[in-house]
Backbone as JSON, one array per atom type, in Angstrom:
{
  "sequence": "XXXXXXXXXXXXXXXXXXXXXXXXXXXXXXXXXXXXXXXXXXXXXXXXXXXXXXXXXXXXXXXXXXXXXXXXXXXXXXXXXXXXXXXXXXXXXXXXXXXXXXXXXX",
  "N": [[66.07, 23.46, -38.18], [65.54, 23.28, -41.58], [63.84, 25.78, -44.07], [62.76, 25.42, -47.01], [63.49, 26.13, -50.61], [62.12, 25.83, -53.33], [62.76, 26.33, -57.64], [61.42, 24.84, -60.75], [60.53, 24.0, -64.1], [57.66, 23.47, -65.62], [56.51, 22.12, -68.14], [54.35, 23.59, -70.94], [52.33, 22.9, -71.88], [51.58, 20.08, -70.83], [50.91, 20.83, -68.24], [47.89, 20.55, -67.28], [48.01, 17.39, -66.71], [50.12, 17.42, -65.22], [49.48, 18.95, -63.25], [46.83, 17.24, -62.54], [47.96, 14.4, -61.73], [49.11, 15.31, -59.64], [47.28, 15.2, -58.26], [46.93, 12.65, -57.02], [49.29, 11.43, -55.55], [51.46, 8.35, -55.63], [50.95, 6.34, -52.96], [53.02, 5.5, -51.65], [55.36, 6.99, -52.53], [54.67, 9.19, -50.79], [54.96, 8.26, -48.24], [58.21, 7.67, -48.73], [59.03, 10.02, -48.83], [58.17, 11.46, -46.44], [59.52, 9.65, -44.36], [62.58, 10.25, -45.65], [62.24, 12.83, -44.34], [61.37, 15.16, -45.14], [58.99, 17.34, -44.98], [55.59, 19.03, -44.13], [55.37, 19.81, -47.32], [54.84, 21.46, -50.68], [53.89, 22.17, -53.41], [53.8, 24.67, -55.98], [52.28, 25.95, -59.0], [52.48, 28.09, -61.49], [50.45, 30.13, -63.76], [52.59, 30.42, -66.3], [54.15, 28.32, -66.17], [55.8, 28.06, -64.33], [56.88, 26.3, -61.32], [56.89, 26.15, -58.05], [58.08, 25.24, -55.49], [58.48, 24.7, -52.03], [59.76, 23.03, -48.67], [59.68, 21.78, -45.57], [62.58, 20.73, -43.22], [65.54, 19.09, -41.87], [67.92, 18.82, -42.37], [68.44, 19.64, -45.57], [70.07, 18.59, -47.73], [70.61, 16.07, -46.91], [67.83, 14.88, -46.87], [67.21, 14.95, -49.6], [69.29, 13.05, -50.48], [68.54, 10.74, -49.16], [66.24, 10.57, -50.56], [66.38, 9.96, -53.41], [68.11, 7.72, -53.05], [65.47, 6.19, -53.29], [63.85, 3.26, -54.68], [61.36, 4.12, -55.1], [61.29, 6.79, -55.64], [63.38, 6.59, -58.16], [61.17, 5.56, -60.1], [59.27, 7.63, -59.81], [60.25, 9.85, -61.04], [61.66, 8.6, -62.79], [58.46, 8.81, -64.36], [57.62, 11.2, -64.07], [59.62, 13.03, -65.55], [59.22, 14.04, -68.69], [57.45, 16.41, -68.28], [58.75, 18.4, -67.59], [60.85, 21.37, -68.88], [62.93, 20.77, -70.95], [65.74, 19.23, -69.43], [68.37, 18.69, -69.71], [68.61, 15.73, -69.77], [68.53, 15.33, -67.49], [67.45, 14.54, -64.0], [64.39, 15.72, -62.32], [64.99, 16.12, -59.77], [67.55, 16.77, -59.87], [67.68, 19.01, -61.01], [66.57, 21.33, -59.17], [65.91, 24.58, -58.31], [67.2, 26.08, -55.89], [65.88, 28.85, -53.95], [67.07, 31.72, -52.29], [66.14, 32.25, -48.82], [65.37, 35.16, -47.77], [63.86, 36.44, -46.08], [61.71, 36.04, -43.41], [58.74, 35.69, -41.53], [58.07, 35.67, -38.1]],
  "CA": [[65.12, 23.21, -39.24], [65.56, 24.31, -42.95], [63.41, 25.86, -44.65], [63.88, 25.18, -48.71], [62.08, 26.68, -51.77], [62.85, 25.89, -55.34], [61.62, 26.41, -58.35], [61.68, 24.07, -62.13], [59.35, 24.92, -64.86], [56.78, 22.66, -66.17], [56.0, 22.27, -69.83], [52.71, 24.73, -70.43], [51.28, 21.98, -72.77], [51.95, 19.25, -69.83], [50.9, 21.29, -66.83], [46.94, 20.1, -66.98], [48.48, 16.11, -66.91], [51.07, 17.57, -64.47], [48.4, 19.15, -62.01], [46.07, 15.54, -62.64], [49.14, 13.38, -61.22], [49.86, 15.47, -58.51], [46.08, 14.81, -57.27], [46.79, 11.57, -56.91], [50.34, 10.83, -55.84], [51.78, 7.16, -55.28], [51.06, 6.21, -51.42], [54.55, 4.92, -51.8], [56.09, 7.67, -52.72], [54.3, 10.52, -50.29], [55.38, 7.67, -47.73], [59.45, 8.09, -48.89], [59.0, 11.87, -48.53], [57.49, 11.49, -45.13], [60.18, 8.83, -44.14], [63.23, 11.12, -45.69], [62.03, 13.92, -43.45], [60.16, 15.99, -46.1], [57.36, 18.05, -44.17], [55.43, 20.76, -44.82], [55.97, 19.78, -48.54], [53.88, 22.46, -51.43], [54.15, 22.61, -55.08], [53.33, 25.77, -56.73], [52.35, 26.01, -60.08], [51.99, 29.39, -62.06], [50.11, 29.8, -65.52], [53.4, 29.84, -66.99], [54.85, 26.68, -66.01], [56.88, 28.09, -63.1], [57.19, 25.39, -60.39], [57.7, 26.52, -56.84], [58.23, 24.02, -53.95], [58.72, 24.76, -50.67], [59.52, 22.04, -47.84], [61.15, 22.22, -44.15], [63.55, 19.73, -43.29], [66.06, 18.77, -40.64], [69.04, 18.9, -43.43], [67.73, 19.27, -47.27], [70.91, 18.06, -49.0], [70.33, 14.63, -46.56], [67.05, 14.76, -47.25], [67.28, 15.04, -51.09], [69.75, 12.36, -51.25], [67.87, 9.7, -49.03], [64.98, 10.07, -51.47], [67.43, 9.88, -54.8], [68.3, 6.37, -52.58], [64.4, 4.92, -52.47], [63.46, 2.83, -55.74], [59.64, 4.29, -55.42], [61.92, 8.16, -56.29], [63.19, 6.62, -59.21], [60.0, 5.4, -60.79], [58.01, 8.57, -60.2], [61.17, 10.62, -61.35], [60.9, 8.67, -64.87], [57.44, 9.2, -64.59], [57.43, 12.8, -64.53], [60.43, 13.86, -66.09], [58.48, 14.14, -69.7], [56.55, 17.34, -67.93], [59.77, 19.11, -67.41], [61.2, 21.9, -69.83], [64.41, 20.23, -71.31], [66.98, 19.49, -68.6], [70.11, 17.8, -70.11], [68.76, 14.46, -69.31], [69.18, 14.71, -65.62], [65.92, 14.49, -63.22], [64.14, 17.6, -61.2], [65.68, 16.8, -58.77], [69.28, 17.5, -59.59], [67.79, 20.39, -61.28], [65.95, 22.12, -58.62], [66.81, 25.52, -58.38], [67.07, 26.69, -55.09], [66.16, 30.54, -53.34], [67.7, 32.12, -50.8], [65.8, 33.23, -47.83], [65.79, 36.59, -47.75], [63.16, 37.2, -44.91], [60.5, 35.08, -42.62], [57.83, 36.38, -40.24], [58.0, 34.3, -37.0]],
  "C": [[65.4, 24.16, -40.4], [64.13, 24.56, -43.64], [63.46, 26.18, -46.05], [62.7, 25.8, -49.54], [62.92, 26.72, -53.2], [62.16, 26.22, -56.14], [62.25, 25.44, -59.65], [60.27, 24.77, -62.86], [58.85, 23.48, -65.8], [56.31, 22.98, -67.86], [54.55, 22.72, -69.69], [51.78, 23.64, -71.24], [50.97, 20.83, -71.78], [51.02, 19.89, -68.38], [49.04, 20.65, -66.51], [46.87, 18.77, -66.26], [49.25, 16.73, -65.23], [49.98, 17.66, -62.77], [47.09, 17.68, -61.4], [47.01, 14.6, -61.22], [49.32, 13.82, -59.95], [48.42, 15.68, -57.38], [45.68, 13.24, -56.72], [48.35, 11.07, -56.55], [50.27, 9.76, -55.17], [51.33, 6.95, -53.76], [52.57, 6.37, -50.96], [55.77, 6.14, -51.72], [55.88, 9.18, -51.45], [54.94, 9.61, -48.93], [57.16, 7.71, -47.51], [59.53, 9.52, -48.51], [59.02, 12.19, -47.07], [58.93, 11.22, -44.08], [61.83, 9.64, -44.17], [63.51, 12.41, -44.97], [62.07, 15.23, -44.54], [58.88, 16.71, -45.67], [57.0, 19.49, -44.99], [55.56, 20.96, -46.75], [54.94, 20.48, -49.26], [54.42, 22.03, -52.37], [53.04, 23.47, -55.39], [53.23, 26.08, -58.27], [51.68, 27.47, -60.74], [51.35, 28.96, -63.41], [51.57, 29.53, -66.56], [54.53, 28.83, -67.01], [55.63, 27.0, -65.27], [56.63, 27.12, -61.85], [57.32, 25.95, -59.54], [57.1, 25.35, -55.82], [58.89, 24.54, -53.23], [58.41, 23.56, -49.55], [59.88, 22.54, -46.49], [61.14, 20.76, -44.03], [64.41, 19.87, -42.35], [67.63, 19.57, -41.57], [68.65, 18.75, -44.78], [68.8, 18.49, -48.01], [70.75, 16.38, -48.36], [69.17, 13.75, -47.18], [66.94, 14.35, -48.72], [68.15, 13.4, -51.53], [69.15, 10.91, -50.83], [66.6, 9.61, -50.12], [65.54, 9.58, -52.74], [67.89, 7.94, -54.77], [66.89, 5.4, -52.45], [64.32, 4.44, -54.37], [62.1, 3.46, -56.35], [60.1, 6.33, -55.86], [61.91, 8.23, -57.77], [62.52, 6.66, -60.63], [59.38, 7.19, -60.83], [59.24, 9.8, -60.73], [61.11, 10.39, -63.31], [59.91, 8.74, -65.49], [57.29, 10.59, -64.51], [58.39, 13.66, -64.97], [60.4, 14.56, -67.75], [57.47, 16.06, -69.51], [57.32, 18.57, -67.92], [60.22, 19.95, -68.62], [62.91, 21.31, -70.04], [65.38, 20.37, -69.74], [67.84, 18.66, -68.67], [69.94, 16.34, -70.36], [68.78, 14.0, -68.06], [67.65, 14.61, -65.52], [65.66, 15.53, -62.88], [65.04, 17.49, -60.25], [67.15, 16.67, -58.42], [69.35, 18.57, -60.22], [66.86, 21.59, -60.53], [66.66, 23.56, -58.45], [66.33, 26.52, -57.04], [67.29, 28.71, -54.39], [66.89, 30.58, -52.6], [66.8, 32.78, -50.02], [66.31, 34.09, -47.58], [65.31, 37.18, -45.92], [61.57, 36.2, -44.46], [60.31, 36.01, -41.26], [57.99, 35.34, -38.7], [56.42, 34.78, -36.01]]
}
């Protein structure tokens, strides 16, 4: 089991809209997550638009790319990529920016 933790940064004008959306996500989509083998899934949001997500997972890069593969990804990907601080054009999630475990309590 992996345990993953990224972070992206949310537009500070966006983040009220951002926090809204994410009280309500798709069925559909928390369903792909589920399905992908996505557990344990968080989003962390700071006052200044820092992002942190943390999941565990079997394999994250499998994981990541079966969801990249559902149609109900793409939608909520062009639906929230407007929230995001500039990233080239790509999506979050080819710009997640993964930690390194340093240290876990067991």
């Amino acid at each position: 089991m992996q345990r993953v933790c990224f972070t992206l940064r949310v537009k500070q004008e966006r983040m009220d809209e951002y926090r809204r959306r994410h009280a309500a996500v798709w069925p559909a989509m928390l369903a792909a997550l589920s399905d992908a083998g996505w557990r344990n899934y968080s989003l962390f949001l700071a006052p200044d638009g820092l992002l942190v997500g943390y999941l565990e997972t079997d394999d994250f890069d499998s994981a990541l790319e079966r969801m990249k593969k559902t149609e109900v990804n793409k939608l909520w990907q062009d639906e929230m990529a407007s929230f995001f601080v500039e990233m080239g054009g790509s999506k979050a999630d080819d710009n997640m920016m993964r930690l390194e475990e340093v240290f876990h309590l067991e």
